[in-house]
C-alpha positions in Angstrom: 28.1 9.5 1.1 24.8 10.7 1.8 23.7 13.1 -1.0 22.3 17.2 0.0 19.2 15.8 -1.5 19.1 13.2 0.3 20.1 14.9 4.0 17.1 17.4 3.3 14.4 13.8 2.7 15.6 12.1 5.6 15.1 15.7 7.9 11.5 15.9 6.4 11.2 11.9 6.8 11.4 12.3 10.5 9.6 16.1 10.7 6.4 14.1 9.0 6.7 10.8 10.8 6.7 12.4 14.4 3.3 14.3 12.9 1.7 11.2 12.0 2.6 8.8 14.9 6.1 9.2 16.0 7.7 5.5 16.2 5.1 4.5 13.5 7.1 2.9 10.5 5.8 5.4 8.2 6.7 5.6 4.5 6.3 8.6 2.4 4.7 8.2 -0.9 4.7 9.9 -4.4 3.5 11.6 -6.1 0.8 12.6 -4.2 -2.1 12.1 -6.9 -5.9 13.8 -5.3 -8.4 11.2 -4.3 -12.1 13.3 -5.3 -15.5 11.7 -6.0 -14.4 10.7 -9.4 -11.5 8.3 -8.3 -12.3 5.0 -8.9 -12.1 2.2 -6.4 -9.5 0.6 -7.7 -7.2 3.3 -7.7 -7.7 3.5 -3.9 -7.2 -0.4 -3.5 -3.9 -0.5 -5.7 -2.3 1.0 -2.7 -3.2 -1.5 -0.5 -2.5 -4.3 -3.6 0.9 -3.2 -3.9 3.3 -4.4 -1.2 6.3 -1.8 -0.2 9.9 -2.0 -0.5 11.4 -1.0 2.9 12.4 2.1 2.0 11.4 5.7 3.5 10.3 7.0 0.1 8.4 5.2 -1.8 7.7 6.5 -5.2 4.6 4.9 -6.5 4.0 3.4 -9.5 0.8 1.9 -8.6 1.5 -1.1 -11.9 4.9 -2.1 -10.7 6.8 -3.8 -7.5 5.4 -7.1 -5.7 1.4 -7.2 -5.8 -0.3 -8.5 -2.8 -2.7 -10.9 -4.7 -0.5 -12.2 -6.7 2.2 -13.1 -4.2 -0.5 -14.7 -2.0 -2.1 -16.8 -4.3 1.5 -18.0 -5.2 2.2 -18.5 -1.5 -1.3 -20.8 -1.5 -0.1 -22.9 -4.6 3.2 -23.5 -2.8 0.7 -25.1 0.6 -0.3 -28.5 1.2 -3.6 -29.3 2.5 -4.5 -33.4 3.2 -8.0 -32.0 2.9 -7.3 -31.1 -0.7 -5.8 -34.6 -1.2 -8.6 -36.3 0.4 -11.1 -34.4 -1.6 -9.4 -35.0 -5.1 -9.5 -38.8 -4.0 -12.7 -38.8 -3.7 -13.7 -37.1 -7.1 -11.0 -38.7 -9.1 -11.2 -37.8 -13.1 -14.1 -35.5 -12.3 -11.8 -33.0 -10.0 -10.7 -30.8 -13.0 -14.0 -31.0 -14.2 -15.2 -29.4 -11.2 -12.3 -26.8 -10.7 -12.9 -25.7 -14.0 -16.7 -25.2 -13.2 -15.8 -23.4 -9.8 -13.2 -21.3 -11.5 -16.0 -20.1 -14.0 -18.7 -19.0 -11.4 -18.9 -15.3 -10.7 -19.6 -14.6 -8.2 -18.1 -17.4 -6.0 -20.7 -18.8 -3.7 -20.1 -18.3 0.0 -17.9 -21.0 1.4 -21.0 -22.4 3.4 -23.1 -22.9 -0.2 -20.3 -24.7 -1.8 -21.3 -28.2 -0.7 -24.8 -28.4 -1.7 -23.5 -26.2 -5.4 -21.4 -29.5 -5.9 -24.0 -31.5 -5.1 -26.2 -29.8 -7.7 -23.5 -29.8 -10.0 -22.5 -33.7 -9.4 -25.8 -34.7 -10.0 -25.8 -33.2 -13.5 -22.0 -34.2 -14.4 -20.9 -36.8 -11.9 -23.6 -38.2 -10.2 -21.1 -41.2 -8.8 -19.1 -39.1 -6.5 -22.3 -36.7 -5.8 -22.5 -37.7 -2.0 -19.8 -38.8 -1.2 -17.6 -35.4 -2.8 -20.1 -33.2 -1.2 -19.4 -34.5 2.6 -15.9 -34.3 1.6 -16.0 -30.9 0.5 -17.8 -30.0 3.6 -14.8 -31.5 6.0 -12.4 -30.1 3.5 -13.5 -26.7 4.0 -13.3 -26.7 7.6 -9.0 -26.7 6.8 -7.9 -22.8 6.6 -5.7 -24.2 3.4 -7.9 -25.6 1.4 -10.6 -22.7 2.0 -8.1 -20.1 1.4 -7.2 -22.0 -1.6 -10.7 -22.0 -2.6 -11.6 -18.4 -1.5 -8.9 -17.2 -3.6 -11.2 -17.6 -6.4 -13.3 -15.3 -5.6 -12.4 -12.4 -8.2 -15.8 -11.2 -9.0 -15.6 -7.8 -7.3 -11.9 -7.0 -8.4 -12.3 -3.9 -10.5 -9.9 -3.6 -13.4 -8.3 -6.7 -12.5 -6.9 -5.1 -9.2 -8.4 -7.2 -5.9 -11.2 -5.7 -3.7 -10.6 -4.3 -0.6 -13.2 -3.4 2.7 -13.4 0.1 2.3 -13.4 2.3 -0.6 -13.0 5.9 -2.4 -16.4 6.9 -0.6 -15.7 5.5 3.0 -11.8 7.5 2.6 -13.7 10.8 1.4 -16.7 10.1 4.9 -14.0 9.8 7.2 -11.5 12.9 6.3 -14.7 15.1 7.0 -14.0 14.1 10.4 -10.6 14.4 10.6 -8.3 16.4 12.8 -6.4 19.4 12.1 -2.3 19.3 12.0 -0.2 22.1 11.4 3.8 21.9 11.8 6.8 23.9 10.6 10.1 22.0 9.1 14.0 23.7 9.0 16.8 21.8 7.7 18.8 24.2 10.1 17.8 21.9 13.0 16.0 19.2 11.6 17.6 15.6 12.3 18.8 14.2 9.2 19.5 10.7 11.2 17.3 7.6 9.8 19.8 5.0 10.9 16.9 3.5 13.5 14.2 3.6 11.3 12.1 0.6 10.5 13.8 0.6 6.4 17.2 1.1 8.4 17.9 4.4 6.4 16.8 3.1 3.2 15.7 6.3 1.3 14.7 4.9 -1.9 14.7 6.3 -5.0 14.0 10.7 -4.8 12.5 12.7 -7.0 14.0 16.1 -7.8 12.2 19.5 -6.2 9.9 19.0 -9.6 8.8 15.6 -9.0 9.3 12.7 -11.6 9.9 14.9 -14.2 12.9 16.4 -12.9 16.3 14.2 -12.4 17.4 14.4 -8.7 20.9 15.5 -10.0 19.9 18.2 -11.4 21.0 21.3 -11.2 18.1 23.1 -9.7 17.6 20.4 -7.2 21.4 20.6 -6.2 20.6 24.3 -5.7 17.7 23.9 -3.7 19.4 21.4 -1.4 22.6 23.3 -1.3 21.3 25.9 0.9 18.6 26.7 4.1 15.2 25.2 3.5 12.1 25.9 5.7 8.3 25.0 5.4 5.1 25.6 6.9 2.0 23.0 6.8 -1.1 23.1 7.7 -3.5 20.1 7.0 -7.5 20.9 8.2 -7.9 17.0 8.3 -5.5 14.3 8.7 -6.6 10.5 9.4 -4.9 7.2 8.5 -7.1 5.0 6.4 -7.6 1.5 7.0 -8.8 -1.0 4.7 -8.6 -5.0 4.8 -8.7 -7.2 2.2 -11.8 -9.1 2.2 -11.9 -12.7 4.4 -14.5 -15.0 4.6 -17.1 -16.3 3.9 -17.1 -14.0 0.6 -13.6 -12.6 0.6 -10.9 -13.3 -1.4 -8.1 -13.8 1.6 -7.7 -16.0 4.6 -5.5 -14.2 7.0 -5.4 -17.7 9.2 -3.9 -19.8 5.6 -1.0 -17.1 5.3 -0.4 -16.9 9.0 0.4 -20.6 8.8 2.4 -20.2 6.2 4.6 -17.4 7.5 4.8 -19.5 11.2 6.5 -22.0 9.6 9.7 -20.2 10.1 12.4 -21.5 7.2 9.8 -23.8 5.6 8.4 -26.9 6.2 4.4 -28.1 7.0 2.6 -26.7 5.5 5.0 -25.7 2.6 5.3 -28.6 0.1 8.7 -29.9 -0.4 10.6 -28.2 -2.8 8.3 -25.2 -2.6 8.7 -22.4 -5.3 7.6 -19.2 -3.6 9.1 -20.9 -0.3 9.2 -19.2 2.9 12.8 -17.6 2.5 11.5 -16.4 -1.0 8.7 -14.8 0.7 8.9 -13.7 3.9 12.9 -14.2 4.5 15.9 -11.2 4.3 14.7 -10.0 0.0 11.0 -11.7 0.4 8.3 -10.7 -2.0 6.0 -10.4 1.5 7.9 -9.1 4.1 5.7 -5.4 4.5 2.3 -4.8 4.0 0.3 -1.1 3.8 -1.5 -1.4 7.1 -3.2 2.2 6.8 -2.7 5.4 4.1 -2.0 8.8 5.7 -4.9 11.3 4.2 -4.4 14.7 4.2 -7.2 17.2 3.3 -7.4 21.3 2.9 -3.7 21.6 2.6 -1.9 24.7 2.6 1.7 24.7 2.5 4.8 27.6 2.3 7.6 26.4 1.0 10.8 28.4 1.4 15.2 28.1 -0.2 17.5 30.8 1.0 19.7 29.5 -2.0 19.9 32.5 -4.4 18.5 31.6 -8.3 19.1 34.0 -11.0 17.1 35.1 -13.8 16.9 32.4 -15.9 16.6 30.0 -13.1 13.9 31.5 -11.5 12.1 31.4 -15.0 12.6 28.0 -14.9 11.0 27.3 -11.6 7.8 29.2 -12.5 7.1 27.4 -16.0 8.1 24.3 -14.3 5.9 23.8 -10.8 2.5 23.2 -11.6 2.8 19.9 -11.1 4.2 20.2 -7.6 7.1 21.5 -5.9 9.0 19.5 -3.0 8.2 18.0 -1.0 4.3 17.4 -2.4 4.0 16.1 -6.0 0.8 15.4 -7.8 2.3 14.0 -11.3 0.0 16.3 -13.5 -1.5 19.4 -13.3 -4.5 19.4 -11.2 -7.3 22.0 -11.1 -7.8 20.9 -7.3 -4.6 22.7 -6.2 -3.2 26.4 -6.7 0.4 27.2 -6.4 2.8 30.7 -6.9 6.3 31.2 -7.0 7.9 34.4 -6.1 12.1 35.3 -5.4 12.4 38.3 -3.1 15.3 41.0 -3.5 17.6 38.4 -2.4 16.6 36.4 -4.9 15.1 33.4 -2.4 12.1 31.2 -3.4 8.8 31.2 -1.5 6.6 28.5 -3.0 3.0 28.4 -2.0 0.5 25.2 -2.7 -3.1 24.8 -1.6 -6.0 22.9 -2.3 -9.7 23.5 -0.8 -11.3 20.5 1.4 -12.7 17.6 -0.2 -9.5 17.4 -2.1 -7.4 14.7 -0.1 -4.3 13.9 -1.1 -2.6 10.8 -0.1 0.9 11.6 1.4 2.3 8.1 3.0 1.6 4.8 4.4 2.1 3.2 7.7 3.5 0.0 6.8 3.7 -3.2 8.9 5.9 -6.0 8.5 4.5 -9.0 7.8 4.2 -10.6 11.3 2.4 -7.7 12.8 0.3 -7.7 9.2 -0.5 -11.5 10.6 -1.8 -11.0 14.2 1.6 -10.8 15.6 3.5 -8.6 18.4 -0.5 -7.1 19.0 1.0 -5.4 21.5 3.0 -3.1 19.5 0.0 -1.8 17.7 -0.4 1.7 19.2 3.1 2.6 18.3 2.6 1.2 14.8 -0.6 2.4 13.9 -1.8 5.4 15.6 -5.7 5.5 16.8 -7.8 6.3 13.8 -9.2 10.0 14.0 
């Protein structure tokens, strides 16, 4: 039986998701931390690192659930490549030599240098198998495998241990200045609570209460909020979805073509090894590690926002609320108190809450994701990519 709490998530699910692209598979996110000048890149990229659960909420812990780097260079481990094999033939006892030398260099050379570096390296260390391992490095790297399994390597612009992505804090705070400007109203008198069709198949995941993390979604101010009329107004003076990509060649870390092989090969076989372990039902089958990616976040800058329960909270409650909202009120949450946002509280003589939340622009806070399952994330079904991902303001 679906819960008050969650009736009143599923009507905003669908109020927001018609705002941000209407059949998009959206995914709302919290809490709903501010990205400013001071974030750090790798607090921007851990959203795109983590991979999401298909659910409609997703309530981010940024160090937990599946990590995109992490599955993928399981996925690569799990991949044969003959080029590998002939390569390791040709260097014999001096390949782990050489992998631990590769492993060590930061940065990686570009997948072009990497010949002539184990020539240079050969020459010093195994001068035997200099030519003869550097021509078959060169044919080896023209396999996707092997080069992904190479690039993979590459770690030396991964800030605090979390991968690199194209785009960063500074590119996310240059392209909300041009956003648009979105303003909508929500009811739960007429709002459709129905998210049997959506993309997570109704999945809500796991709610916060109206006070965010720190407040139990059974509680009994939340069941109080729910229990009764709820109405908002919004207004956003930029919205955009932000795209970034993780890195590809020839200095990347990823190699989009090395995991599209790998998910093509429907069940498992070439090029899974036999016996695989990640295998393709593991990752990309019905409970897979890989099945959704983050294909863009969903910015939203200069945010004003009236919040309003026609349940009826006495005295004490109504003390409550006030001491406890700082942090964020439903349905925005920003985890801590932040000096980028102002909020009030007030009951009227029918003893109703208004809430009221703003934040000045160049403030964004990140409110969802679009997120594409892992074919699309691969180059597949292109054609469904303007209902997935709207245009990018």
């Amino acid at each position: 039986m679906t819960s008050p709490l969650q009736t009143l998530q599923n009507q905003w699910y669908n109020t927001v998701a018609a705002v941000v692209g209407g059949n998009a598979a959206y995914q709302i996110l919290q809490p709903n931390n501010p990205v400013t000048g001071l974030s750090t890149d790798d607090q921007l990229w851990q959203y795109f690192n983590n991979l999401p659960p298909a659910s409609l909420t997703n309530n981010y812990t940024l160090s937990g659930g599946n990590q995109f780097y992490s599955d993928y260079t399981g996925v690569l481990s799990q991949l044969v490549s003959n080029a590998l094999t002939n390569f390791q033939s040709v260097l014999g006892s001096y390949y782990p030599l050489w992998q631990r030398y590769l492993a060590g260099l930061n940065p990686l050379p570009a997948l072009n240098q990497l010949p002539n570096t184990f020539y240079a390296w050969a020459m010093v260390y195994a001068p035997t198998v200099a030519g003869p391992g550097r021509s078959a490095l060169a044919g080896a790297l023209l396999d996707p495998i092997f080069a992904a399994q190479t690039m993979a390597l590459n770690t030396g612009a991964f800030v605090n241990n979390t991968p690199n992505f194209t785009q960063n804090v500074q590119a996310l705070l240059t392209q909300i200045a041009n956003g648009q400007a979105s303003s909508f109203n929500f009811d739960s008198a007429t709002a459709s609570s129905n998210v049997t069709n959506t993309w997570a198949q109704g999945n809500e995941g796991g709610l916060f209460g109206i006070f965010g993390s720190a407040d139990a979604s059974s509680s009994q101010l939340t069941q109080l909020f729910t229990s009764s009329r709820v109405t908002a107004s919004i207004s956003f003076q930029k919205l955009i979805t932000f795209v970034t990509d993780p890195p590809g060649p020839p200095n990347g870390w990823y190699s989009s073509g090395a995991l599209g092989q790998a998910h093509a090969a429907t069940g498992g076989g070439a090029p899974w090894r036999a016996g695989a372990n990640p295998n393709w039902n593991t990752t990309f089958g019905p409970g897979g590690n890989m099945q959704y990616f983050v294909g863009s976040l969903v910015v939203a800058d200069g945010i004003t926002a009236s919040i309003t329960s026609y349940a009826s909270y006495n005295s004490s409650q109504q003390t409550t609320i006030q001491q406890s909202s700082s942090g964020g009120f439903w349905p925005f949450y920003w985890g801590s108190e932040s000096s980028s946002y102002t909020n009030s509280v007030s009951f009227n003589s029918s003893s109703n809450l208004t809430y009221t939340m703003s934040s000045q622009a160049g403030n964004p806070m990140i409110i969802g994701a679009l997120v594409l399952p892992a074919g699309q994330y691969l180059g597949g079904n292109a054609q469904m990519a303007a209902f997935v991902m709207p245009g990018r303001y």
